[in-house]
C-alpha positions in Angstrom: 0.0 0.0 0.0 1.2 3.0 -0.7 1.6 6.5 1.3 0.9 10.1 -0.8 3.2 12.6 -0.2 3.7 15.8 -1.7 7.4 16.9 -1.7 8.7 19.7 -3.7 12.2 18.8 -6.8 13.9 21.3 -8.3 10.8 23.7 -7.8 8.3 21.9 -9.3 5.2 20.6 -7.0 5.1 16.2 -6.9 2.0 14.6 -5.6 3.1 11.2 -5.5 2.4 7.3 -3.7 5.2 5.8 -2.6 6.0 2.2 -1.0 7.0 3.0 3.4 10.4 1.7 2.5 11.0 3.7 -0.7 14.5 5.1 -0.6 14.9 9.0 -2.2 17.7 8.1 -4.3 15.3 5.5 -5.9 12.1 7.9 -6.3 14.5 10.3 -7.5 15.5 7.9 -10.5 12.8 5.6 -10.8 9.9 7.6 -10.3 11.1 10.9 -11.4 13.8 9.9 -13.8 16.1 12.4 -12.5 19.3 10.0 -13.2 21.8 12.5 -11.9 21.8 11.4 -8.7 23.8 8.1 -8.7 23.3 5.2 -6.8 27.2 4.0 -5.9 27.3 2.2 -2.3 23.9 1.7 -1.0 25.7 1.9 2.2 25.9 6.2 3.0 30.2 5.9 2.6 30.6 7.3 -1.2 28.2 10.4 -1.4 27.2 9.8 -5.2 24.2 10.2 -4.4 23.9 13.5 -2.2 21.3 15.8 -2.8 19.5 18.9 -0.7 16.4 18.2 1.2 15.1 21.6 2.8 18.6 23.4 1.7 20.9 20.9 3.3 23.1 18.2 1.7 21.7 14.8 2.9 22.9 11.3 1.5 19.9 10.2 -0.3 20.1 6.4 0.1 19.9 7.4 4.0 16.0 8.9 3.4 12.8 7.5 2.6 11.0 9.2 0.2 8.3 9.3 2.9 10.1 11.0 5.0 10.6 14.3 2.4 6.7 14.9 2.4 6.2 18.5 2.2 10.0 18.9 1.6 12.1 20.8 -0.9 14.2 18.9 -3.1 16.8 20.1 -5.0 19.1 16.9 -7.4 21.7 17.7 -9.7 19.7 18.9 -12.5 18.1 21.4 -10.4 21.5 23.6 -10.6 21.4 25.2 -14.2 19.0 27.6 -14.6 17.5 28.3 -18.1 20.5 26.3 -19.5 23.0 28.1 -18.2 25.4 25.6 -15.5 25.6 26.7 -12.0 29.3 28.3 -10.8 30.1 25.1 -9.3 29.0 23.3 -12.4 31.2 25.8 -14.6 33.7 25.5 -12.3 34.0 21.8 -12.0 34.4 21.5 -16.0 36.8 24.0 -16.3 39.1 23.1 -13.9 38.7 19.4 -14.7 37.2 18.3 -11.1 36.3 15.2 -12.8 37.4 12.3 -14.5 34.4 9.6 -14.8 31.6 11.9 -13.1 30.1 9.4 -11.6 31.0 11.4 -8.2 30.6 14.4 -9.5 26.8 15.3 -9.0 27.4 14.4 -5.1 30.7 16.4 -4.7 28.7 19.6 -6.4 25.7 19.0 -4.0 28.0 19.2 -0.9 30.3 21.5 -2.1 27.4 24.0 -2.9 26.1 23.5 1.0 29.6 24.3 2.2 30.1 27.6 0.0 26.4 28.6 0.9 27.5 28.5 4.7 31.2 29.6 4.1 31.6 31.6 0.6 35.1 32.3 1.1 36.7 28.3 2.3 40.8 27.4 2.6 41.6 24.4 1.4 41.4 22.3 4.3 37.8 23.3 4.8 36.7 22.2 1.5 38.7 18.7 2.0 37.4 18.6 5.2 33.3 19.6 3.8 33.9 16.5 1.1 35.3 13.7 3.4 32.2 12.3 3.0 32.1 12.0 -0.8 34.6 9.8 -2.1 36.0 9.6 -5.6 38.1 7.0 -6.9 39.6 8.6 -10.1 41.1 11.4 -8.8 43.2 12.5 -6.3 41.1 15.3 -5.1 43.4 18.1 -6.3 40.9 19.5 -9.2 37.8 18.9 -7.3 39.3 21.3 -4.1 40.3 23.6 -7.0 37.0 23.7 -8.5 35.3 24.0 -4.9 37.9 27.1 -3.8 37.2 28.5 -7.8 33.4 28.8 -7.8 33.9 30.5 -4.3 35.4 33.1 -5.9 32.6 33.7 -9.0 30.1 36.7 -8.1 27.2 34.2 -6.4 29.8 32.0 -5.2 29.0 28.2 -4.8 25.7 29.4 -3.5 22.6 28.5 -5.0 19.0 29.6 -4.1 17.9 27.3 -1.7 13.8 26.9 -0.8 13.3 27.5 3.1 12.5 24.5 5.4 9.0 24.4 5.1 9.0 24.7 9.3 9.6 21.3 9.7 11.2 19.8 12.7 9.5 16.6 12.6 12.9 15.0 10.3 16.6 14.8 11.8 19.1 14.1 8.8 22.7 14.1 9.2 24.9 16.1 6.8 27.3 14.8 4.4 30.3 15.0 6.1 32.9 12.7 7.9 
């Protein structure tokens, strides 16, 4: 049996049923066919599949889609607006943060929290705001360099982020560590 919700992705309204045990990352791609959020461990250790729920980056494969009812969403392909790529988007390409992408959706998602809360990030902060999304192409170098270069573009990493919709009824851990 299913459960409706109404949750909010990439600004546009979703009435939707969904199984209890329905993870996010799963309505995101199987129901919504929104593909950019990647499936990698199943486990919460690789952050391929981090998104924002209510402006915060949240491991998707950690949250039932249940559990987002009356949430803002915001995936991937939520970035560009009217075609044009998001700073950190931009940023990522031209500074080659990425070799097979598969990480790279997740590592934008939490790298766009951190610049949102800290526009202006060292190094270490950005390492230390990504330990939570792991890639296994690179050696971090380029992604950092993206990170600390978007933070330096006129909006910065930031990107509008919907207000919690006065929820306190959800506790989801960030991203990192």
């Amino acid at each position: 049996m299913g459960v409706p919700i109404r949750v909010t992705v990439n600004d546009v309204a979703r009435d939707l049923e969904v199984e209890p045990r329905l993870l996010l990352v799963h309505m995101l791609r199987d129901r919504l066919g929104l593909t950019g959020t990647h499936v990698g461990c199943d486990t919460s250790n690789c952050g391929a599949c981090t998104v924002h729920l209510d402006g915060h980056a949240v491991k998707s494969c950690t949250v039932l889609a249940v559990q987002t009812d009356g949430a803002h969403v915001t995936t991937i392909e939520g970035m560009a607006k009217d075609g044009v790529l998001h700073p950190l988007q931009e940023a990522f390409w031209d500074n080659h943060g990425l070799q097979c992408g598969y990480c790279t959706p997740g590592m934008i998602m939490a790298a766009s929290e951190l610049l949102a809360h800290n526009p202006d990030p060292t190094e270490e902060e950005v390492r230390t705001s990504l330990e939570g999304n792991l890639c296994r192409c690179t050696g971090y170098h380029n992604i950092v360099k993206a990170v600390l270069d978007a933070a330096k573009h006129p909006e910065g990493g930031r990107i509008p982020v919907p207000p919690p919709a006065g929820r306190t009824d959800i506790t989801i851990g960030g991203v990192g560590g």
